[in-house]
N, C-alpha and C positions, 0 to 999 in steps of 0.2 A: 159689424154684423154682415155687412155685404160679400166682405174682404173673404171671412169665414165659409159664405153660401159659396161665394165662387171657386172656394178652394176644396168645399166637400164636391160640390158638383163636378170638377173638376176629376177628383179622386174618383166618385162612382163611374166617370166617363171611362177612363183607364181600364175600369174594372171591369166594365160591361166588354169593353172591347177587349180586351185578353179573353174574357168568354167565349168571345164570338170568334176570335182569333184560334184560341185550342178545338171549337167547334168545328172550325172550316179545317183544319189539319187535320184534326180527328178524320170525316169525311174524304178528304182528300189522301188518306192511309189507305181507308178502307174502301177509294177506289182504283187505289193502286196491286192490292191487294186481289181483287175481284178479278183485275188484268192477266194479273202474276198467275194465280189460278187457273185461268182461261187456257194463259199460251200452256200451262203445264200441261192439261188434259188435254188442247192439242196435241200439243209434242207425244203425249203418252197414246193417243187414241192412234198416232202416224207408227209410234213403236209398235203400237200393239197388231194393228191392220200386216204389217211388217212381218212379223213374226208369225201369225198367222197363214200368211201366204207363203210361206217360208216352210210352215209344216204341212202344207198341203201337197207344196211341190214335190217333199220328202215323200207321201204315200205315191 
């Protein structure tokens, strides 16, 4: 009987931890993601500032 507890308990530990394991990735996507975003509308706000002054010099 014991043999059996420590081999279920055993099994739900794995389980629990792959949970928490796709959880923390999950996370760690979506703040990589959040990053990725960032520099983009950086990089796009430096385009756009850019071009902007770029059409001004033209008038």
């Amino acid at each position: 009987m014991n043999k059996f507890l420590n081999k279920y308990f055993t099994k739900i530990k794995i389980k629990n931890n792959k949970k928490i394991f796709i959880l923390q990735a999950l996370k760690h996507i979506s703040y990589i993601l959040l990053i990725i975003k960032y520099e983009l509308t950086k990089y796009n706000l430096k385009k756009i500032k850019y071009n902007f002054n770029k059409k001004f010099k033209r008038l």
